[in-house]
C-alpha positions in Angstrom: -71.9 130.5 -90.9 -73.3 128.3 -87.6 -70.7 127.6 -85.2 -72.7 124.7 -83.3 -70.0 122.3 -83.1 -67.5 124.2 -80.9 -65.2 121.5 -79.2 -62.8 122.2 -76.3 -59.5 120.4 -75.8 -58.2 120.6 -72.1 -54.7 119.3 -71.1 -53.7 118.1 -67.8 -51.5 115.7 -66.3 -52.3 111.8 -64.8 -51.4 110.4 -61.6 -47.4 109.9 -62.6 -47.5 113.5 -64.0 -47.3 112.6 -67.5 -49.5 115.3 -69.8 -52.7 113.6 -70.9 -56.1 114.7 -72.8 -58.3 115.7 -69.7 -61.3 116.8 -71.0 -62.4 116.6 -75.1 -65.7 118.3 -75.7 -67.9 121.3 -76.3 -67.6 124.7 -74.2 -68.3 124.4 -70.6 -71.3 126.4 -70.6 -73.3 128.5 -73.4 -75.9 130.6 -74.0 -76.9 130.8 -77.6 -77.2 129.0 -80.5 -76.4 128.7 -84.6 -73.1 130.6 -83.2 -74.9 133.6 -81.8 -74.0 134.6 -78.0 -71.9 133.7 -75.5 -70.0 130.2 -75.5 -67.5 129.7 -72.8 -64.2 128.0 -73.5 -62.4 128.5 -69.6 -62.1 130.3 -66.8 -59.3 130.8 -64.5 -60.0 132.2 -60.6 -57.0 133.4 -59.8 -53.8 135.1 -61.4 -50.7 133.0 -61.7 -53.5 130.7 -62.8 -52.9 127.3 -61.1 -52.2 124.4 -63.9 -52.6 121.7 -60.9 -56.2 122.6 -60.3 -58.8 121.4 -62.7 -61.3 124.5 -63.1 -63.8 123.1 -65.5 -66.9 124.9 -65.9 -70.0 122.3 -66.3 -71.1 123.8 -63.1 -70.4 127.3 -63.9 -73.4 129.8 -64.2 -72.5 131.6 -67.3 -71.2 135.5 -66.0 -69.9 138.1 -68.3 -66.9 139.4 -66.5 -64.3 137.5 -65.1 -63.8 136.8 -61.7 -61.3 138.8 -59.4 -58.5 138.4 -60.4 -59.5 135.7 -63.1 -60.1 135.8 -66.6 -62.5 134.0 -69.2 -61.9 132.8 -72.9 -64.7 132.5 -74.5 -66.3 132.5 -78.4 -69.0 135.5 -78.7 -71.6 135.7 -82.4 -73.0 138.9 -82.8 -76.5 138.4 -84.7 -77.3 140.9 -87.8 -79.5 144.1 -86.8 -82.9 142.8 -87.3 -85.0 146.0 -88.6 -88.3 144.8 -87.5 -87.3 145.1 -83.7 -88.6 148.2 -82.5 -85.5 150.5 -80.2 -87.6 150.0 -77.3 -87.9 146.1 -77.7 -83.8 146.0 -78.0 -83.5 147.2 -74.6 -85.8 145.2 -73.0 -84.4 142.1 -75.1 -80.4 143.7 -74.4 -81.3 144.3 -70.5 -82.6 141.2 -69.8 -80.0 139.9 -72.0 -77.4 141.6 -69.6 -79.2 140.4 -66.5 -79.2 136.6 -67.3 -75.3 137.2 -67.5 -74.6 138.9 -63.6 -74.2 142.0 -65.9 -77.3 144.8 -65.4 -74.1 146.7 -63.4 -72.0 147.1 -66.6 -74.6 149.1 -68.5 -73.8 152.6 -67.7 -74.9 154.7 -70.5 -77.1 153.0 -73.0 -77.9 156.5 -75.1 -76.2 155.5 -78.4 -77.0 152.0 -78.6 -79.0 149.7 -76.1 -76.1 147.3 -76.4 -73.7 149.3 -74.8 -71.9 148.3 -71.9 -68.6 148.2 -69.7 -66.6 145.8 -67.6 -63.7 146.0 -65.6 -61.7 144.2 -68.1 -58.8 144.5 -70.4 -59.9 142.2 -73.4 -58.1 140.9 -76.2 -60.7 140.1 -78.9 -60.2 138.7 -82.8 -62.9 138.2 -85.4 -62.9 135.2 -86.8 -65.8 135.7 -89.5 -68.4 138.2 -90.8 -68.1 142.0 -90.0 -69.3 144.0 -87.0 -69.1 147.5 -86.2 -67.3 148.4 -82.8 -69.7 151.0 -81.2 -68.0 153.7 -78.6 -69.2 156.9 -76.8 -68.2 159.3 -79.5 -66.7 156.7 -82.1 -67.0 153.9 -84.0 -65.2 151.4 -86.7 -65.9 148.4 -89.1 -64.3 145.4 -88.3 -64.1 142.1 -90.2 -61.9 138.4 -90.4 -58.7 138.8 -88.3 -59.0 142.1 -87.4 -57.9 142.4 -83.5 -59.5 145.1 -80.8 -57.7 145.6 -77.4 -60.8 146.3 -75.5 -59.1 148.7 -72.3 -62.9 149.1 -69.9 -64.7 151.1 -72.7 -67.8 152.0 -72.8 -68.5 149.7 -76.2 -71.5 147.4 -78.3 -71.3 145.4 -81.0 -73.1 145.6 -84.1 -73.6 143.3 -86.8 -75.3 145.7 -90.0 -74.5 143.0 -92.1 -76.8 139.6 -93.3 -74.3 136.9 -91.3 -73.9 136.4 -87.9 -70.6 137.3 -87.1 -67.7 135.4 -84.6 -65.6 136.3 -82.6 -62.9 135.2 -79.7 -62.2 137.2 -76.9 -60.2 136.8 -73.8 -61.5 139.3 -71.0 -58.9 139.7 -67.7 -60.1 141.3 -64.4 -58.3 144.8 -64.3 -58.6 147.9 -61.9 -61.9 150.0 -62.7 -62.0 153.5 -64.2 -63.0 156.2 -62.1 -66.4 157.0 -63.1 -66.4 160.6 -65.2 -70.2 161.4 -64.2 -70.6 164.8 -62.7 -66.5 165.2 -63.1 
């Protein structure tokens, strides 16, 4: 199922500080198509976020972690596995994937699955359609519609072994790193 049509409803308030329809559109900023990537709903910068400023994104390079102290909401489609992409084509198709987002830092260990990857993040993240397979270091579990994944700075990918893209929502908050476990 295509998700091109993804519209974003923004509140605000007018002059007299009556609560009005400020913005009525698509995402801020994307990077996909036919519901597969990354499609941006809002960010905040700073946490209380501050309802008085308007932090649209139409300017907004398109990042895949928050910003200090910040968070994103955002609609992610995970593609089906295409078998005719060699292993060493999905890493250099995943790492320049990763680069065009600010985020070559958050692949740490890419052994089990090029996709792998981790932010300094707490997410909260919901499928809305189709199935993926939540990837870890040294586990893994099939997820499908409604299905809900706190997402606590793991090392994670997602994998779609099925024949529809799959959708998802996810809202990633800036948290405090984990220490790094290499050479521990």
């Amino acid at each position: 199922m295509a998700h091109d049509n993804f519209r974003r409803v923004v509140t605000g308030h007018n002059a007299s500080g009556k609560s009005i329809i400020a913005e009525d559109g698509p995402p801020g900023v994307s990077l996909g198509q036919g519901g597969v990537g990354l499609f941006e709903m809002w960010v905040n910068t700073q946490r209380p976020a501050n309802n008085l400023v308007e932090e649209g994104l139409t300017a907004e390079k398109l990042q895949l972690e928050p910003p200090p102290t910040g968070d994103r909401f955002r609609f992610f489609g995970v593609a089906p596995e295409n078998p005719d992409i060699s292993t060493e084509q999905l890493e250099q198709m995943t790492e320049a994937g990763f680069a065009a987002i600010g985020a070559a830092h958050c692949r740490p260990d890419t052994s089990r699955h090029p996709a792998m990857h981790r932010t300094k993040t707490i997410d909260y993240i919901i499928v809305l359609s189709g199935k993926v397979t939540l990837l870890l270091d040294d586990d893994e579990t099939e997820l499908g519609p409604f299905d809900v994944v706190i997402q606590r700075g793991t090392n994670h990918a997602w994998i779609n072994k099925g024949s529809e893209p799959a959708l998802l929502v996810a809202v990633l908050i800036d948290a405090d790193p984990l220490p790094d476990k290499k050479g521990a």
